[in-house]
Structure formats: structure tokens, C-alpha cells
Rosetta silent file (secondary structure, phi, psi, omega in degrees, C-alpha in Angstrom):
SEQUENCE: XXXXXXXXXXXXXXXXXXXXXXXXXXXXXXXXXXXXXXXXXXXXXXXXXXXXXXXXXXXXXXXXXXXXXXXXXXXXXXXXXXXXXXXXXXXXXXXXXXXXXXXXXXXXXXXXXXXXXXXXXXXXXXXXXXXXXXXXXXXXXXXXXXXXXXXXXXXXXXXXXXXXXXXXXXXXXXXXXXXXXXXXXXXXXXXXXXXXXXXXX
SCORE:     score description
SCORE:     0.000 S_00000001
   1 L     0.000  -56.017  175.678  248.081  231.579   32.327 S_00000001
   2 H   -63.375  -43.570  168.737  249.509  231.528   28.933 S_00000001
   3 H   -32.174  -41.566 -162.515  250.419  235.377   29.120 S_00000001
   4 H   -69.956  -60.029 -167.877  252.093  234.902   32.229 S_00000001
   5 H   -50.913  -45.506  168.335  253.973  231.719   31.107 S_00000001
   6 H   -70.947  -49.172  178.714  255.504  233.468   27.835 S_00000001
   7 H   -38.074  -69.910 -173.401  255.980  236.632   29.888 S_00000001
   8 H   -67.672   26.890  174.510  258.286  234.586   31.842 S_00000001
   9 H  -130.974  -13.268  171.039  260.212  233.370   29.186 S_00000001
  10 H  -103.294   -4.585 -168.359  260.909  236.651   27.301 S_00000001
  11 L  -147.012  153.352  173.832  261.119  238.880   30.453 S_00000001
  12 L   -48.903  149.994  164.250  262.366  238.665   34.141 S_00000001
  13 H   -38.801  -76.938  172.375  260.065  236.607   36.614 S_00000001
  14 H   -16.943  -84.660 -156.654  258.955  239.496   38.410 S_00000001
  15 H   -48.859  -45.662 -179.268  257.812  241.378   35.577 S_00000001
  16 H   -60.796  -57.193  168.517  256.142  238.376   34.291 S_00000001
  17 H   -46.535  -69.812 -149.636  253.825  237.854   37.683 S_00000001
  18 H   -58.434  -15.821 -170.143  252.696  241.872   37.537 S_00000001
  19 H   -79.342  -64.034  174.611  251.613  240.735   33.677 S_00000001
  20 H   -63.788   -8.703  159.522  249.619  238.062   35.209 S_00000001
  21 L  -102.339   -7.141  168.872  248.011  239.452   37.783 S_00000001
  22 L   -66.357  -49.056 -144.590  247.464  242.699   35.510 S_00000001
  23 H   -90.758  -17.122 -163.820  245.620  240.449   33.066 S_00000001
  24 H  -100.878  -17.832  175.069  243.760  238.194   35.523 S_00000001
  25 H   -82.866  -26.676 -178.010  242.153  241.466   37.129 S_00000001
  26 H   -73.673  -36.329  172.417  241.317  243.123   33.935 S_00000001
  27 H   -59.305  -62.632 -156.341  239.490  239.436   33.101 S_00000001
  28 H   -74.021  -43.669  169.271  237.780  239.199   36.180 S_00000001
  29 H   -22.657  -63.187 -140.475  236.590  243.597   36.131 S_00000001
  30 H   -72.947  -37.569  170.560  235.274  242.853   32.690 S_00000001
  31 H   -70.969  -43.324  168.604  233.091  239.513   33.696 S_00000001
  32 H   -32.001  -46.059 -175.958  232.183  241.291   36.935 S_00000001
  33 L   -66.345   -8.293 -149.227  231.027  244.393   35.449 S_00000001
  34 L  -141.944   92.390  150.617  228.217  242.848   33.515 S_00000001
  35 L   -71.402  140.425  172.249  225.195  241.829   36.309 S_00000001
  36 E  -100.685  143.520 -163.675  222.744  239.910   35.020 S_00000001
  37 E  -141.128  126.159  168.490  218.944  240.924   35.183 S_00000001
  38 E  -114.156  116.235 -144.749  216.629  238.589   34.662 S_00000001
  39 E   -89.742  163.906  173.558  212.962  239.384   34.404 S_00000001
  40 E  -130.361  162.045  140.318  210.520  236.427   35.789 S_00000001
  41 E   -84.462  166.370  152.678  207.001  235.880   35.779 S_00000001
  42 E  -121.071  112.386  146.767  204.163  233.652   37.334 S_00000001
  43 L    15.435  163.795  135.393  202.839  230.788   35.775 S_00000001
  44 L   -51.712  -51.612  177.246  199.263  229.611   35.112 S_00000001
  45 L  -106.485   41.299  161.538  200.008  227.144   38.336 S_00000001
  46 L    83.131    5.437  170.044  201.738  229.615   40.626 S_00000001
  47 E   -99.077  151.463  176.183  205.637  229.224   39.622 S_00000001
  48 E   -90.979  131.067  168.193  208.366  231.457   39.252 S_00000001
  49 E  -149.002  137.696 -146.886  209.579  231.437   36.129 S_00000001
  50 E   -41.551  102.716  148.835  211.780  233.239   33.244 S_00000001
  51 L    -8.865   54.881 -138.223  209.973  235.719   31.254 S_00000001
  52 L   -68.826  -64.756  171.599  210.020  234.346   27.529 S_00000001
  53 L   -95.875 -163.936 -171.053  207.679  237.329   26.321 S_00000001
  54 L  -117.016  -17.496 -164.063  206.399  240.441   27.234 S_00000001
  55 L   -82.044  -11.214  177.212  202.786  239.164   26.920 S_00000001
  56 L   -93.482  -22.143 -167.843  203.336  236.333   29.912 S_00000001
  57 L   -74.025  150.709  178.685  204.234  239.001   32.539 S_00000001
  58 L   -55.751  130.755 -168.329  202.034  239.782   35.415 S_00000001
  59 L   -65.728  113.196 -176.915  199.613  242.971   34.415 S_00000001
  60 L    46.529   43.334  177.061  201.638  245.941   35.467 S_00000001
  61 E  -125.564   85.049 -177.716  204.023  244.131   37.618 S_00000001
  62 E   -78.478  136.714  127.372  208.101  243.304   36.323 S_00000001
  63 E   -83.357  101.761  178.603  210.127  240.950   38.682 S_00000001
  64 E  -101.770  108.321  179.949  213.757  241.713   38.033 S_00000001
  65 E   -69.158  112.548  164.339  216.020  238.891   39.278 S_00000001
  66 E   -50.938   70.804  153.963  219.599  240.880   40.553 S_00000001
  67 E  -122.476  141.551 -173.852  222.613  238.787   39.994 S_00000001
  68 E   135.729 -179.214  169.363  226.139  239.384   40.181 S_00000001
  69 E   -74.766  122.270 -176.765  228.572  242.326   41.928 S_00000001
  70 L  -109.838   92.121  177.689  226.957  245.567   41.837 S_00000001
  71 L  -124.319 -170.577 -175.320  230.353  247.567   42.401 S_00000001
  72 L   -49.649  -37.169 -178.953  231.708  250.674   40.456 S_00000001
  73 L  -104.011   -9.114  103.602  232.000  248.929   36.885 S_00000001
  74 L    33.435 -108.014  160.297  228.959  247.692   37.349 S_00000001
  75 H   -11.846  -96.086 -116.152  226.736  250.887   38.457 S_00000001
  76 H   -72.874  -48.019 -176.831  226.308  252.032   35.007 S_00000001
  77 H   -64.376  -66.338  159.590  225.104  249.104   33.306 S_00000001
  78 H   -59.395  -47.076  154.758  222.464  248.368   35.733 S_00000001
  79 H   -27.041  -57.286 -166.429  221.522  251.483   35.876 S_00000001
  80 H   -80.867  -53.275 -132.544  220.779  251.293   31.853 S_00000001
  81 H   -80.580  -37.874 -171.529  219.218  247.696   32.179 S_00000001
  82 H   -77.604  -44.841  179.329  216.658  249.005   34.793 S_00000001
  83 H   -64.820  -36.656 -177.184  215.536  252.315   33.228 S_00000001
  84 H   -61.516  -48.167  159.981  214.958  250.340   30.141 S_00000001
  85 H   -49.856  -24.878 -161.735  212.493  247.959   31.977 S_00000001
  86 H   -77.150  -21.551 -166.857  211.024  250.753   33.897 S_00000001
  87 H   -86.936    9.740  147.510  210.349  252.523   30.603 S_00000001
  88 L   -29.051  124.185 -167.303  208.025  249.839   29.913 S_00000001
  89 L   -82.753  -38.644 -169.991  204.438  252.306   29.331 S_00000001
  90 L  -102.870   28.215  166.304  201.886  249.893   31.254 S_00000001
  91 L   -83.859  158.697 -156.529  204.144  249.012   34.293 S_00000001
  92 L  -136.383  -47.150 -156.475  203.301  250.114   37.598 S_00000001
  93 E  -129.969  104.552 -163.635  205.332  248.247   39.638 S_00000001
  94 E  -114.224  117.660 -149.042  209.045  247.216   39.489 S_00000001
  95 E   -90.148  104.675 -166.328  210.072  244.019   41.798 S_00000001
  96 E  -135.663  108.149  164.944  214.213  243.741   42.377 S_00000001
  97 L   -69.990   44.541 -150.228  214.938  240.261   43.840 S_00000001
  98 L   -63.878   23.375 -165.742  218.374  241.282   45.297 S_00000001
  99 L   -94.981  -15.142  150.687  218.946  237.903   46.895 S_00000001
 100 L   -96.222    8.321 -159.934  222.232  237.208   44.575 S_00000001
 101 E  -113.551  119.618 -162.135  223.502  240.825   44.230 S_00000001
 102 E  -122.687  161.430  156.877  226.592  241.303   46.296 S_00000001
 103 L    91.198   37.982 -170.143  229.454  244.073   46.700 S_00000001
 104 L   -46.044  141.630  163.276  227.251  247.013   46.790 S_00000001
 105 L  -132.675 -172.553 -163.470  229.512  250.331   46.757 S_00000001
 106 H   -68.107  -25.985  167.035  228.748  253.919   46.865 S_00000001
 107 H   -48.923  -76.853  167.920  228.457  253.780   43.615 S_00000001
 108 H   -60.933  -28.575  127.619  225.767  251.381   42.480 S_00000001
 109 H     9.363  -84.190  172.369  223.928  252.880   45.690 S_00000001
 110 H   -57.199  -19.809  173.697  223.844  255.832   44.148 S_00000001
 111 H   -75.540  -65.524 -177.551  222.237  254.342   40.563 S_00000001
 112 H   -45.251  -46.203  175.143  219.580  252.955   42.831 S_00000001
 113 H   -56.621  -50.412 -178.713  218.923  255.982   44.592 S_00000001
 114 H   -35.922  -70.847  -51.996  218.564  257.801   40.879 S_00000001
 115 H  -151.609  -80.788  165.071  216.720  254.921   39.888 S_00000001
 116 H    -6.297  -57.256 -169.931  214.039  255.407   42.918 S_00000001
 117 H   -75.895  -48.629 -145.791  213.352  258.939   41.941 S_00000001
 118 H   -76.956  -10.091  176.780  213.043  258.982   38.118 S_00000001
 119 H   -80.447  -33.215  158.582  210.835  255.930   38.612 S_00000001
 120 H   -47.352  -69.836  173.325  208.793  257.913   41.615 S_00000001
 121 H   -19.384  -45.079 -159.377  208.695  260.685   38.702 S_00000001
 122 L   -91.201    8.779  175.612  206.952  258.596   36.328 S_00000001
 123 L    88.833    8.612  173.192  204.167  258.157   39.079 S_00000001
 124 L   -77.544 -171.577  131.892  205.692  253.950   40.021 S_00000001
 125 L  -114.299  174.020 -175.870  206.955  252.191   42.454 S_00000001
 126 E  -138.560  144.280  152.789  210.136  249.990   43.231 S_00000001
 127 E  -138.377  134.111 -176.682  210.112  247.232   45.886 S_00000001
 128 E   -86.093  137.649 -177.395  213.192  245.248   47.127 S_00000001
 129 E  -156.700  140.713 -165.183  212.791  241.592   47.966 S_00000001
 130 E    63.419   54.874 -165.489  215.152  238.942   49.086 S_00000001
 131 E   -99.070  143.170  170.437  217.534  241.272   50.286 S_00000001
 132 L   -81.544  162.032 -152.846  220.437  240.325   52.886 S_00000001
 133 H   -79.935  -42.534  176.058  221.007  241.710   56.081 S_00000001
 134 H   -73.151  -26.308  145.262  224.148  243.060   54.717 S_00000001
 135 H   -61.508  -28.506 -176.841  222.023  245.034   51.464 S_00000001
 136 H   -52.813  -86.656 -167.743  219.627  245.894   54.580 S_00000001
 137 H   -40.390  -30.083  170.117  222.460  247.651   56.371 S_00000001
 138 H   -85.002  -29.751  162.787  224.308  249.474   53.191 S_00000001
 139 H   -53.952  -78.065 -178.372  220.840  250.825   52.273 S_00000001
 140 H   -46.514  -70.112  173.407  220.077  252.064   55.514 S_00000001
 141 H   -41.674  -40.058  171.731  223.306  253.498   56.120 S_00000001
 142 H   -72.839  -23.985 -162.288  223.438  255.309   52.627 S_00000001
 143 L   100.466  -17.534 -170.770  219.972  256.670   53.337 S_00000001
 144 H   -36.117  -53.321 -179.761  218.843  254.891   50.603 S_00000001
 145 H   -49.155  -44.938 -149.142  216.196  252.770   52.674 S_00000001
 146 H   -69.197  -45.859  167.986  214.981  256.015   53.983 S_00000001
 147 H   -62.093  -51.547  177.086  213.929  257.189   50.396 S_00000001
 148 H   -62.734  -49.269 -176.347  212.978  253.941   49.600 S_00000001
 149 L   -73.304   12.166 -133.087  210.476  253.894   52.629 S_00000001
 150 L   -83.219  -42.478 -178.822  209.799  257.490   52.057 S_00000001
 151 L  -101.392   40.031  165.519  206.066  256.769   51.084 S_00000001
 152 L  -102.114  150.645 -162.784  204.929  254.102   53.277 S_00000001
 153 L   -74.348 -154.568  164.286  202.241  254.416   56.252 S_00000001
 154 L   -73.149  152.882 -174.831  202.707  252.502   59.578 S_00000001
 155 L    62.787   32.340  155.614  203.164  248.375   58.924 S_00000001
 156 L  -128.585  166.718 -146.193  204.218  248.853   54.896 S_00000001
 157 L  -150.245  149.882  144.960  207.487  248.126   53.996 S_00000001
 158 L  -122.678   33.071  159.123  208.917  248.466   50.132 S_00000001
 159 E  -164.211  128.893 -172.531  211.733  245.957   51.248 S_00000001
 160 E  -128.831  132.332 -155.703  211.688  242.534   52.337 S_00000001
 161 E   -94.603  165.125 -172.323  214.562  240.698   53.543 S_00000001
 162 L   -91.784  157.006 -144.894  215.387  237.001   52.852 S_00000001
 163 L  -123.290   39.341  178.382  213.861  234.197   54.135 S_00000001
 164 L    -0.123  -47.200  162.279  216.166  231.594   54.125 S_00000001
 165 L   -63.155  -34.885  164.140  214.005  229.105   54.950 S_00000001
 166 L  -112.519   33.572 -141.085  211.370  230.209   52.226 S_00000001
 167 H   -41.505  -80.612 -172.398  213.995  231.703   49.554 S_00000001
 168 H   -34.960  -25.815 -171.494  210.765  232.837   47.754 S_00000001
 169 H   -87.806   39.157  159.376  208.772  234.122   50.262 S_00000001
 170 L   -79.786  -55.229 -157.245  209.925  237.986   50.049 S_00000001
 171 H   -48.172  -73.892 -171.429  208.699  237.559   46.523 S_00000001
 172 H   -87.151   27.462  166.465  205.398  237.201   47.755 S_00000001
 173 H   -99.733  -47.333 -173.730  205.154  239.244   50.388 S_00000001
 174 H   -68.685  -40.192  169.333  206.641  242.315   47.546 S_00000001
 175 H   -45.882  -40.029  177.148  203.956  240.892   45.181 S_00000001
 176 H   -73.408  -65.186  173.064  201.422  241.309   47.845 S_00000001
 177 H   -21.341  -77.848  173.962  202.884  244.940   48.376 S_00000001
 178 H   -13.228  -60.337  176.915  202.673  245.329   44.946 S_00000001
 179 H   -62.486  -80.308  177.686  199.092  244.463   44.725 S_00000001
 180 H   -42.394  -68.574 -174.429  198.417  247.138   47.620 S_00000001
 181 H   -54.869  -34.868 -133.268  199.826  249.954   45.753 S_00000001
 182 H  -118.458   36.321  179.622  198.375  249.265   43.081 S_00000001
 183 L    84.133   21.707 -157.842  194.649  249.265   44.822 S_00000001
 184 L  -153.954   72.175  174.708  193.977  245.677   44.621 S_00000001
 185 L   -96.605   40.412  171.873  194.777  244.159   47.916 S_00000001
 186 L  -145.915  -35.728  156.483  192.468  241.255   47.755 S_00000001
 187 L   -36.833  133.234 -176.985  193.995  238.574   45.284 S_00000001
 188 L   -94.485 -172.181  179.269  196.130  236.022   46.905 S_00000001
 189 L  -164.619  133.469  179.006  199.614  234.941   45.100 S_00000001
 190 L  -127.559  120.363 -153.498  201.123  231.806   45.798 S_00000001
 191 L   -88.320  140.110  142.062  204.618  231.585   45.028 S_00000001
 192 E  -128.371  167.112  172.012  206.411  227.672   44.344 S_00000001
 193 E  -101.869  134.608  162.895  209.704  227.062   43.108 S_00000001
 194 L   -72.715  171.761  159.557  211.508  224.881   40.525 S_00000001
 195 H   -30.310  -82.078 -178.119  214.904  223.487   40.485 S_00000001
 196 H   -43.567  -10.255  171.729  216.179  225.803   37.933 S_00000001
 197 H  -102.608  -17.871 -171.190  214.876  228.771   39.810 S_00000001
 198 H   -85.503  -34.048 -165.439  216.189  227.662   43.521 S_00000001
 199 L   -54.318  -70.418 -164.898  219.465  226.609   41.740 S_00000001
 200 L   -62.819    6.422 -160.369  219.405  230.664   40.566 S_00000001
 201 L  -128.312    0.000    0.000  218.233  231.414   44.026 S_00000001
């Protein structure tokens, strides 16, 4: 606002708007550009909650909460944010709550697809949870899902779509997944939520 507002007092109007709309897109790219990934845990009494340490997280399990636009300026950044969790040594399992992460392009697509293999590579998995019908559908369409699904029998899934009703209950349905890959299919997991995590939800 102030750019614009001097612009228009040392330069024609015109000139002055394209300043202000130059400067209000380059502001919004730059906050945009920066998703935030937030790892969570579970509790002692079953809630999801923020990750404080490394020493609270579930044994060989990360839950990475997705939020923000995963578009072209973007990509890159998540991309770095993820391989650093994945290169965690005792992890097994990597969790991506997608249930805030909007504007998908071919681009951040494509980091995920990367993402998929070199994590496949290291002998892991990835599972998607709380995903929207519109992440279903760019996934699918890219092939991505297809990769993502590449090593499940009949009835497993590595992506679970949101549950409007339960905002949480992907989580523990991918937790339960989780738990299957990683040979231990007989522990239950009970998910509940707080404010501060539905607020974030």
C-alpha cells in the first residue's frame, strides 16, 4: 500500500497500480512458497499432537502435517523438508496428512513422485492421509497414485481420503496401514483430537 501510494505521487497513476500489483504478487509468491510441515505424534492418552522431540515420536513412524500451496515455488522446498525427515536412520514409515495442502501443479507432483522412489530406495514407505477428492484426482491423473499404489495387494490402499466427518480418521486408518507394513498388524491406535489440532485441521 505504501509503495503504491508514493508511486502515485512521483509517477503517473497507471504506472503506479502495475508497482502495486508487481509488489503485492512478489509478497504473496514469497509467503506462498514456504509450506509448512509439521511433524506430530501420539500421546500417552491417544492425541494428536506436535512433535516437541525426536524421542516422543511413534517407533519408526513420522506424521508430517502438509500445509499451505504446493505450486511451482513451492516444489523445491518441500521436496528438501521431506528428504530431510525421511533421512531419519530408524524410520520406516512416512505419514503425509495432505488435508490443508492445496494448488498442487505439475511441479510439486513431480517432487512427490521423486520423493516416492528415493524413499522406496531406502527400503520405506510413504502413505497419504486426509487427502481431498481434488489431491485424489491430480494424483491419479499424473500417475502418481499409480506408483503410489504400485506395491499394494487387493483391499490395501497407501492413500486415504478425508473424512469430513472424522477429520482424523485417515490418520488412523494410514497408522493402521502403517502398522501392516511394518509386520505388526495387531495393535489398535485410537486417534482424538484437540482444539489446537482441529483448528490446524
Amino acid at each position: 500500500m505504501v509503495s503504491t501510494f508514493v508511486a502515485a505521487l512521483l509517477l503517473p497513476l497507471h504506472f503506479a497500480i502495475f508497482i502495486g500489483v508487481v509488489f503485492s504478487v512478489s509478497l504473496f509468491l514469497r509467503k506462498a512458497a514456504r509450506p509448512e510441515l509439521v511433524e506430530y505424534t501420539i500421546d500417552g492418552e491417544g492425541t494428536l499432537m506436535q512433535l516437541q522431540d525426536k524421542e516422543s515420536r511413534l517407533p519408526q513412524i513420522s506424521i508430517v502435517h502438509v500445509e499451505g500451496d504446493l505450486f511451482f515455488g513451492a516444489a523445491s522446498l518441500f521436496r528438501r523438508q521431506l528428504a530431510r525427515i525421511a533421512a531419519e536412520p530408524n524410520l520406516a514409515v512416512i505419514v503425509l496428512r495432505m488435508r490443508n495442502a492445496r494448488n498442487l501443479d505439475a511441479t510439486s507432483v513431480y517432487a512427490l513422485d521423486e520423493l516416492i522412489t528415493d524413499i522406496r530406495r531406502n527400503n520405506r514407505h510413504i502413505i497419504l492421509s486426509g487427502a481431498s477428492r481434488d489431491v485424489y484426482r491430480i494424483l491419479r491423473r499424473s500417475g502418481v497414485l499409480e506408483h503410489l499404489q504400485a506395491n499394494c495387494k487387493r483391499g490395501e490402499s497407501n492413500i486415504f481420503l478425508m473424512n469430513h466427518a472424522n477429520p482424523n480418521f485417515s490418520t488412523r486408518r494410514a497408522l493402521m496401514r502403517a502398522q501392516q507394513l511394518m509386520g505388526n498388524t495387531k495393535a489398535d491406535i485410537s486417534i482424538y483430537t484437540t482444539r489446537s489440532v482441529k483448528e490446524e485441521e
